[in-house]
Residue, then its C-alpha position, 0 to 999 in steps of 0.5 A: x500500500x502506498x503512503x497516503x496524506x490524512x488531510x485533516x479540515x478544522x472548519x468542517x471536522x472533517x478529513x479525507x485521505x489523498x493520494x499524493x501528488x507524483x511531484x511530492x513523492x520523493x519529499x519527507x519531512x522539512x522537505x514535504x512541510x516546507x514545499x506544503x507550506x509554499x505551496x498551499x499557505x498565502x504567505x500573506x495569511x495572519x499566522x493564527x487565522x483559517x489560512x494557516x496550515x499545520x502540517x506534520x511529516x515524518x522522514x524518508x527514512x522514518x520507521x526503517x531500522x536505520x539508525x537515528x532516523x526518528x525524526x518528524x518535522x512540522x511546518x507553517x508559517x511562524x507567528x514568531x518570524x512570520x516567515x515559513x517555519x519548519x521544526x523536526x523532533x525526536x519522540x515517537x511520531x515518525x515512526x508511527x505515522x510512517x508504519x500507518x502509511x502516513x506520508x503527511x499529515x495537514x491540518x488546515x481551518x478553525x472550527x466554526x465554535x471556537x469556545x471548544x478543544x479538540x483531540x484528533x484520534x488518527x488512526x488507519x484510515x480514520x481520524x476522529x474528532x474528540x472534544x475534550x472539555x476536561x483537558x482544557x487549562x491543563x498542561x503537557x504531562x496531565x495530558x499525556x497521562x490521560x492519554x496514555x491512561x485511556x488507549x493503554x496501549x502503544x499511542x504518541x502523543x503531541x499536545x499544548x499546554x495553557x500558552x499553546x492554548x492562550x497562542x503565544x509565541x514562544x509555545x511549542x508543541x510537545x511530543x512523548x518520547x519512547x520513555x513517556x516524557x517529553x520532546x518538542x517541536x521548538x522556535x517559531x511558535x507552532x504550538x500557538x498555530x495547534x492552539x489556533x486550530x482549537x487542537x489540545x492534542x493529536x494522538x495517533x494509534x500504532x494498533x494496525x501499522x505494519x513494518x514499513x517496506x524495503x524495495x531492496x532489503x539487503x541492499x538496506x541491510x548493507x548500507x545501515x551498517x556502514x552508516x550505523x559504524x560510521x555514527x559509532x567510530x566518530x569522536x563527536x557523535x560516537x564519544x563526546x555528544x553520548x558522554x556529555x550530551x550537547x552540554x559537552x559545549x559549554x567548556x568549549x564555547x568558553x575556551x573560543x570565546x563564544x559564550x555569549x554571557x549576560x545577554x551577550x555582553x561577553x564572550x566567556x563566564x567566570x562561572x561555566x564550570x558549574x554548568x558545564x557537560x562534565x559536571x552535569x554528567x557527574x551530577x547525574x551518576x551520583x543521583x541515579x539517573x541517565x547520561x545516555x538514553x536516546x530521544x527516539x527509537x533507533x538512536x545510536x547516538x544517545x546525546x539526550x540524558x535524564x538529570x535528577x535532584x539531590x533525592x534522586x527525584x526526577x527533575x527533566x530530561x533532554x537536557x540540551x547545551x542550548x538551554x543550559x546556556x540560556x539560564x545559565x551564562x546568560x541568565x547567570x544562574x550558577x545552580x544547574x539543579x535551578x536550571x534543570x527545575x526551569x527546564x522541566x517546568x518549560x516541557x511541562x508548560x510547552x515552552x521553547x525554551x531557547x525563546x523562553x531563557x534567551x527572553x528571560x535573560x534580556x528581561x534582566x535588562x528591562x528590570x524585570x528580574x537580576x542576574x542570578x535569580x533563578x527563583x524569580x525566573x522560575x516564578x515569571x514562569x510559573x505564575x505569571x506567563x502560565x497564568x496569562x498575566x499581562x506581564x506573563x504574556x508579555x515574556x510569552x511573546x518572546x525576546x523581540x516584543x519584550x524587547x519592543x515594549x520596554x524600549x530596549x537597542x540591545x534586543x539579540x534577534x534575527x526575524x524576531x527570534x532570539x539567537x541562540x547560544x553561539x555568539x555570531x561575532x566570534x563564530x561568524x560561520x554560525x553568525x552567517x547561518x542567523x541572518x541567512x536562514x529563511x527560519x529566523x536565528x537557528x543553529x540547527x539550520x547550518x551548524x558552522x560551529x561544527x567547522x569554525x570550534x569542533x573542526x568537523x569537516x576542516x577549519x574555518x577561523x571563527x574569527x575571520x570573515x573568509x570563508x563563512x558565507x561559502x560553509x554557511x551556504x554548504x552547511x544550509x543545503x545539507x542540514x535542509x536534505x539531512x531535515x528531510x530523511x528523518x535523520x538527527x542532524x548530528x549525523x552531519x559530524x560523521x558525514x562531514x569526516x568519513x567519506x563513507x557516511x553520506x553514500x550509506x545514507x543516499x543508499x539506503x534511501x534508494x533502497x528504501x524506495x527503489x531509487x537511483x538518487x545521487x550526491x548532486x541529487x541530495x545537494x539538489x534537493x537542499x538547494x530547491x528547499x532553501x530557495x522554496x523557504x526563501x521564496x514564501x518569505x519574499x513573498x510574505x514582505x521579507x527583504x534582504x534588510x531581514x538578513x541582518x544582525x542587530x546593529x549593536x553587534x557591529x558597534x559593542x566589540x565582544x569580549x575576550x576578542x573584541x570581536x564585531x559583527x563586521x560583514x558588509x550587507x553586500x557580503x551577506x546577500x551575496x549568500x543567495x547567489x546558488 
């Protein structure tokens, strides 16, 4: 049986299933979203109106036996950015949805009631439309269990909890992980775009799914190996990322100057040890948890972890770098057991919680809270933004209009969504990748910390401008290709060092598909999906005057290089000349 799209109609509480489209055939994940989106949303269209579309989208090689390929991607346009917005996840989604056959699923309308929640029940081919009065106003976890408790069975769960609900713009949907806790659909606000469509939460049931068919099983067989020893044999995704996690980069941002500290006043902090990877992972043997576990079935890598309090008592998991530095040298808390404390309560809220910290720590600036106060932090978020306060609301709003409504120069966003934990004036690789991509300030849409600190495929000096433009470019293709396999994007250091990584990968997709693709037909594909993304935000109003950093990076030198953000604008738009 062919794979087939669940088109899901809000307006009507209706569905029907499509064939699809021999032109999208060969897309998966950010590939499918992306090309949905810049095909069937006007990119003019208010975000959180009917002519949104939510569409989810599992990997080309979700549901395979090959490894770390669990990941689903969900596309819209963002009502953080306003531009296109594509978010992939861990958890169970992909593989389910691609052992029921479901090459997308799209949710587009509003109910006609919009007093009412819904749950979406999707199962071989039906979905049902359930309202749930009883899981309004509750969060993430009460969720879960009360959908875990009622199917007690295999079922993935992605939900919203109350700012998803009150759409506000740093929500994000939330999805359960093979443990029964939560992984997200962070950046770009798609859980306010759930939350729009009256969608308290989408299960899909895994009773009637059959494994997922290999035109050439031994051909798979034989390339998963070389790729799966390929993930295993390279130092970063086979040594560090597994011992440390992601947060293995807070001693490394440190050392290259690149952490940005106290809303990215400085490029180093006095108190990163405290935070860092080694003593997160100390941390964690001493209380009993986890410091390798996998975020999805099949992960070889294991980066993820499961970090407890001082009893031994759970307190998150999915502990990531990004975070860690959020709350920790920017926000300067110094306690990770504080930081671990606000992260869970960001799964449970349905919180990006890049948004969410990187706003907290310009908040600092706006005297909302100190440096330091991670009680204070913990409270904004626990009371005033769960509870929709005007304050609350305002912090659920995200960095750029705090940043506006307080009068703030020194707002860190690129499209309006906060930068993340790489400071661009001294990793300009990464820098190149904010201003550039179609998704507002994203490490992960072209990861140049790998070449400028980690010297994964070659060396770029962080520090210099020579080169950046070009390894940005390369890195966006890639990632954008590597977003439509269902692969995690750490696959990139493997392939970007072992020449036989990325050939096992193409291999296995065409046996999967009976396919003849090549490497020029892979880098193609990133290509037209980057342009397809750029496309949809020129024609939503962006320019290339939305290409650039905040002009306080160009004039505040960073400490301890006194690096500027010194690329001219005609360096920068020369990017799109692919």
């Amino acid at each position: 049986m062919a794979d087939k799209i669940y088109r899901v109609n809000m307006n009507e509480l209706s569905f029907k299933i499509e064939e699809v489209p021999s032109q999208w055939m060969g897309l998966g994940g950010r590939g499918f979203t992306s090309t949905v989106v810049a095909e069937e949303v006007d990119p003019e269209c208010h975000p959180l109106g009917p002519n949104n579309k939510l569409v989810f989208a599992p990997g080309l090689l979700s549901g395979t036996s090959a490894a770390n390929s669990g990941r689903n991607s969900c596309g819209a346009k963002s009502p953080l950015t306003g531009g296109i917005k594509e978010s992939n996840v861990g958890g169970t989604t992909a593989g389910i949805m691609s052992k029921l056959g479901v090459k997308a699923l799209i949710i587009e309308g509003i109910p006609q009631d919009t007093s009412k929640f819904y749950q979406l029940h999707i199962t071989k081919d039906n979905v049902d439309f359930i309202e749930v009065p009883e899981l309004v106003g509750k969060d993430n976890y009460y969720v879960l269990d009360a959908m875990l408790e009622k199917y007690n069975k295999k079922v993935a769960v992605m939900s919203i909890a109350r700012p998803g609900e009150m759409q506000m713009l740093t929500s994000n949907i939330s999805v359960k992980d093979p443990q029964g806790k939560l992984r997200s659909h962070g950046r770009g606000g798609l859980g306010a775009v759930m939350g729009s469509k009256k969608i308290k939460c989408i299960t899909i049931d895994s009773e009637k799914y059959k494994e997922v068919t290999i035109a050439d099983p031994e051909k798979f067989k034989e390339a998963s190996k070389v790729f799966t020893k390929a993930l295993q044999e390279n130092p970063i995704s086979g040594e560090g990322l597994p011992a440390f996690g992601t947060n293995v980069l807070v001693n490394i941002l440190n050392e290259a100057g690149g952490l940005p500290t106290r809303n990215f006043r400085e490029g180093s902090w006095e108190h990163a040890e405290n935070i860092c990877g080694e003593t997160m992972a100390e941390n964690i043997k001493e209380r009993g948890g986890k410091t390798t576990h996998g975020c999805h079935a099949g992960c070889v890598i294991q980066c993820s972890q499961v970090y407890n309090d001082k009893e031994g008592k759970y307190l998150t998991s999915g502990f990531e770098y990004e975070t860690i530095w959020a709350l920790g040298a920017n926000l300067g808390i110094e306690d990770l057991d504080q930081i671990a404390k606000i992260d869970g309560l960001m799964d449970d809220l349905g919180l990006d919680s890049i948004e969410t910290s990187v706003c907290l720590g310009l908040a600092v600036d706006a005297g909302i809270l100190e440096y330091g106060d991670g009680e204070k932090a913990y409270q904004l978020l626990a009371d005033e933004l769960a509870n929709g306060t005007p304050l609350g609301r305002i912090i659920g709003s995200g960095t750029h209009v705090l940043g506006k409504i307080y009068g703030l120069v020194r707002v860190p966003t690129v499209k309006g969504q906060g930068i993340p934990a790489y400071d661009p004036r001294s990793v300009k690789g990464q820098g190149v990748t904010y201003v550039t991509t179609p998704m507002g300030a994203d490490h992960t849409a072209g990861y140049a910390v790998a070449t400028n600190i980690l010297n994964s495929g070659g060396y770029v000096d962080p520090l210099k401008k020579e080169g950046q433009v070009e390894l940005a470019r390369n890195l966006q293709i890639a990632s954008a290709a590597v977003d439509s396999t269902g692969m995690c994007i750490f696959v990139a250091f493997p392939a970007l060092d072992d020449p036989k990584c990325l050939p096992a990968l193409i291999d296995m997709i065409n046996a999967r598909f009976g396919a003849s693709l090549t490497g020029d037909d892979v880098v193609n594909l990133g290509s037209t999906i980057l342009k397809t993304e750029h496309a949809f935000n020129q024609k939503a109003g962006f320019t290339s005057a939305d290409d650039r950093m905040p002009e306080f990076m160009k004039y505040e030198a960073l400490p301890p290089h006194n690096a500027t953000w010194d690329f001219t604008n005609e360096e920068i738009d020369e990017f799109w000349n692919f």
